[in-house]
C-alpha positions as CSV (number, residue, x, y, z in Angstrom):
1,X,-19.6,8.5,-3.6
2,X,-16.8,11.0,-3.0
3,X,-16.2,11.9,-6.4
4,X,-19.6,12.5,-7.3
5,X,-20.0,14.8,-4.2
6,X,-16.7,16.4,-5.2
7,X,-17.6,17.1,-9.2
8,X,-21.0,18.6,-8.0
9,X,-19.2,21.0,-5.0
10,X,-17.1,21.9,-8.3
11,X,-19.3,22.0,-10.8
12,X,-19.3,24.9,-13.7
13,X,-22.6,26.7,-13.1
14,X,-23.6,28.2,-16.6
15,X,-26.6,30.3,-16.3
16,X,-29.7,28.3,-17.1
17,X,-30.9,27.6,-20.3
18,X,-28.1,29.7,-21.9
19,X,-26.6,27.7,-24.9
20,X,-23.4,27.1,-22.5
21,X,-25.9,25.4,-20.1
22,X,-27.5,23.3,-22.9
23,X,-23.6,22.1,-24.4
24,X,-22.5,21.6,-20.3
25,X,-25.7,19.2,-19.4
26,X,-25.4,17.3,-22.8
27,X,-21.7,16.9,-22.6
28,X,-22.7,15.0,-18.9
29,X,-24.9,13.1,-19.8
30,X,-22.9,11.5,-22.8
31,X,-19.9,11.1,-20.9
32,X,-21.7,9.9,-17.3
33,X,-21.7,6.3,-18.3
34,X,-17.8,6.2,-18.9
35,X,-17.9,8.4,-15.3
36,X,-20.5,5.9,-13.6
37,X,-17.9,2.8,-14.6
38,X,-15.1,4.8,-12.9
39,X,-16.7,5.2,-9.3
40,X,-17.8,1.3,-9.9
41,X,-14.3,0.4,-10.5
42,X,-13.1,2.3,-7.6
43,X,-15.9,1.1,-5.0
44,X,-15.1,-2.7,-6.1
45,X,-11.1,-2.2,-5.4
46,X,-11.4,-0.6,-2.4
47,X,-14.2,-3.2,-1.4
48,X,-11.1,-5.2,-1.6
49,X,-8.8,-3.9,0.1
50,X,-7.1,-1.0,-1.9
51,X,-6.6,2.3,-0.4
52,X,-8.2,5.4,-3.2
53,X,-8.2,9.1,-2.5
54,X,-11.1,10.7,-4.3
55,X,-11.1,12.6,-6.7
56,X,-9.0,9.5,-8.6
57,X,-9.9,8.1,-12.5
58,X,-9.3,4.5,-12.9
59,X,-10.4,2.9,-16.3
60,X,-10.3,-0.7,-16.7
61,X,-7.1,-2.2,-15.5
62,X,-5.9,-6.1,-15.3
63,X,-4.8,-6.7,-11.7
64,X,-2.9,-9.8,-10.3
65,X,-2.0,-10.4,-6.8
66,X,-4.0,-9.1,-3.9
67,X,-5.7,-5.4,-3.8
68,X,-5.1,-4.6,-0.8
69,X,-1.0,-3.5,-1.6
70,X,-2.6,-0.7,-3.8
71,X,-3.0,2.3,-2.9
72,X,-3.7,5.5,-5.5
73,X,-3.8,9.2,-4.6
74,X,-5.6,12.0,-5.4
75,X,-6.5,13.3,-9.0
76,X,-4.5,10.3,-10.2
77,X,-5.3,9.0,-13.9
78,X,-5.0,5.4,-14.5
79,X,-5.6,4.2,-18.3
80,X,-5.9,0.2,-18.9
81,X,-2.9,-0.6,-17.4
82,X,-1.9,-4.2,-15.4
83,X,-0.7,-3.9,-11.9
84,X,0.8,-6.9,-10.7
85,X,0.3,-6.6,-6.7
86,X,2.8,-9.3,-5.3
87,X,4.1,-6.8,-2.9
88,X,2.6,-3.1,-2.7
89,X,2.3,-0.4,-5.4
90,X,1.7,2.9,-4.2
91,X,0.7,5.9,-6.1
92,X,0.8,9.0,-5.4
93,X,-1.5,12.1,-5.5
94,X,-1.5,13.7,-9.5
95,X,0.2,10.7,-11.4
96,X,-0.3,9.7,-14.9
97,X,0.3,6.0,-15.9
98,X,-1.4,5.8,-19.7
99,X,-2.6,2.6,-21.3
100,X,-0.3,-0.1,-21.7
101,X,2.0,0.2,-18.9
102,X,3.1,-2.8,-16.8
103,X,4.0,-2.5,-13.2
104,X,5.5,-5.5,-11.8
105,X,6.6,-6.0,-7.9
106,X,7.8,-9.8,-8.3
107,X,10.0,-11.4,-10.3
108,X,12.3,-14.9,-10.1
109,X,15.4,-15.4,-9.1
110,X,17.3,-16.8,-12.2
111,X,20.4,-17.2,-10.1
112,X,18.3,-19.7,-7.7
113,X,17.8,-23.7,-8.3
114,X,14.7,-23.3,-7.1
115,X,13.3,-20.4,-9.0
116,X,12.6,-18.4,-6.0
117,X,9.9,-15.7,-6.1
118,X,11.3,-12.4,-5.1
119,X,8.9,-9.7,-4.2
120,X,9.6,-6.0,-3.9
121,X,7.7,-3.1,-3.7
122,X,7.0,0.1,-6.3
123,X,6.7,3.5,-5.1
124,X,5.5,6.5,-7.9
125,X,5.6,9.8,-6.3
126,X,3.4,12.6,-6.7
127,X,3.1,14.2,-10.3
128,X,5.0,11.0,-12.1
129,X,3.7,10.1,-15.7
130,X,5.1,6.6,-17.0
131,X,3.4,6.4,-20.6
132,X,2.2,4.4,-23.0
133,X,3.9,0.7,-22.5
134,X,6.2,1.7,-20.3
135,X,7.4,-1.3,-18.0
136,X,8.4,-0.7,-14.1
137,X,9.8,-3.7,-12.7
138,X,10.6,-4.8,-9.0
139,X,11.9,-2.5,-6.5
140,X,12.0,0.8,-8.3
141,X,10.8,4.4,-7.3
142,X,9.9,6.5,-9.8
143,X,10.4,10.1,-8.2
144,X,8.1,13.3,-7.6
145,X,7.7,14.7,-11.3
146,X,9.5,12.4,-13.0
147,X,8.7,10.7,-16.7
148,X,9.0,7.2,-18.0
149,X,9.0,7.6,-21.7
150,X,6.5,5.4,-23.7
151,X,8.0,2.0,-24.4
152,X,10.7,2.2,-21.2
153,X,11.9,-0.5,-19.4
154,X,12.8,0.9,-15.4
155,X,15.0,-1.5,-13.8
156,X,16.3,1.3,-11.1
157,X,15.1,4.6,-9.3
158,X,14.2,7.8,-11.4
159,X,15.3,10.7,-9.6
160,X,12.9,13.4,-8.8
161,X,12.3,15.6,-11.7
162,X,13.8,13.6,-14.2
163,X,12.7,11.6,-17.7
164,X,13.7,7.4,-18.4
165,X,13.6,6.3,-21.4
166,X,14.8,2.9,-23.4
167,X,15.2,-0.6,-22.4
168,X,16.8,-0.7,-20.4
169,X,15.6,2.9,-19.4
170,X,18.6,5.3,-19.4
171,X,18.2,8.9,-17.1
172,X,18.3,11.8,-19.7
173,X,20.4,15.0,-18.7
174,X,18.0,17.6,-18.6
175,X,15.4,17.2,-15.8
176,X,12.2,19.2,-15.6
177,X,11.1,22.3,-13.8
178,X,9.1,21.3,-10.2
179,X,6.1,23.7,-10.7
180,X,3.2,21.9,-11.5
181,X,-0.4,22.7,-11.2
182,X,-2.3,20.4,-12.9
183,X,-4.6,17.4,-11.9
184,X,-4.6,14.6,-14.3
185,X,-7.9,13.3,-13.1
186,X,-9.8,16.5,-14.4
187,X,-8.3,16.1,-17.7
188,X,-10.4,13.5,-18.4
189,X,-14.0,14.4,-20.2
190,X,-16.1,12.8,-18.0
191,X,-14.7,15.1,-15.3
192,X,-14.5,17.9,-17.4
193,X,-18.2,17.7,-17.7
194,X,-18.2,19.0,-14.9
195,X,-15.1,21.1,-13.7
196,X,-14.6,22.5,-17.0
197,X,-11.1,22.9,-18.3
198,X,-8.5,23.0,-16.3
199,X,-7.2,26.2,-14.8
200,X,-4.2,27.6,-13.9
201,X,-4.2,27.1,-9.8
202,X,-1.1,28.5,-7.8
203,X,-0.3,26.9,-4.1
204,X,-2.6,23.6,-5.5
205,X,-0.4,20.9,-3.9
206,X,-2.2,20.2,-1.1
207,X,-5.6,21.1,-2.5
């Protein structure tokens, strides 16, 4: 129940029965359901095993392998993604990974009569964003700020700061700037309900 302790601490506080007040209370209560299924989500994975820091948004994901190698930072946004948890997967705090994407920590060895299982882990820093289909396959880190375009394949590290894209995912030349503010989980509506839009907060990474 951290979150909803968290997005009441935060909440706007229009002044009562203003018209902003009437728009704020309807906007929660159509979007509590989607924000109720959230915190269910969370409680059940972590009733498993997995590690969440709260505030986190997790919409339904497929996940194979066992819960406890996943752990998810703060004001993290997970779409419907499939996390396949042979070895660990850990996310950090403020990472994006949109619908579609595929993380996998196992794969076989092709080189091997037997067809051996080979487990590695995946590490996403803080402030990553892999979009829409991207794939991240065994053994990769994907550094602090960095982008997997929509549709990449990652076969190796992404540098801090840097964008992948293609299959197999190639490092573009220009990297981004490291100044971020922004936390994907209150980008979502049913957060914004109650934060309200997002704003500009300086000296934010540890907050």
């Amino acid at each position: 129940m951290q979150l909803l302790s968290y997005l009441w601490a935060n909440r706007v506080r229009p002044r009562f029965g203003s018209a902003r007040w009437w728009k704020v209370w309807a906007k929660r209560l159509r979007t509590f359901p989607r924000l109720i299924q959230s915190i269910f989500r969370q409680l059940i994975l972590e009733w498993k095993g997995a590690r969440i820091e709260a505030p986190a948004f997790i919409a339904p994901c497929t996940i194979n392998g066992a819960v406890q190698n996943l752990t998810i930072g703060k004001y993290s946004f997970l779409g419907r993604v499939t996390l396949h948890l042979h070895d660990t997967i850990s996310i950090g705090a403020r990472v994006i990974i949109n619908d579609g994407a595929t993380l996998f920590t196992a794969s076989h060895d092709v080189f091997d009569p037997f067809f051996s299982l080979v487990k590695r882990r995946i590490v996403i820093k803080d402030y990553a964003w892999i979009a829409t289909g991207a794939m991240v396959l065994p053994g990769v880190t994907i550094g602090f700020g960095s982008v997997v375009g929509a549709g990449a394949v990652v076969t190796r590290d992404v540098p801090d700061l840097h964008i992948a894209v293609g299959n197999p995912a190639r490092i573009l030349p220009r990297s981004r700037p490291g100044d971020f503010h922004y936390r994907p989980a209150c980008l979502v509506a049913a957060f914004q309900a109650w934060v309200g839009r997002q704003r500009k907060i300086r000296n934010d990474s540890k907050n």
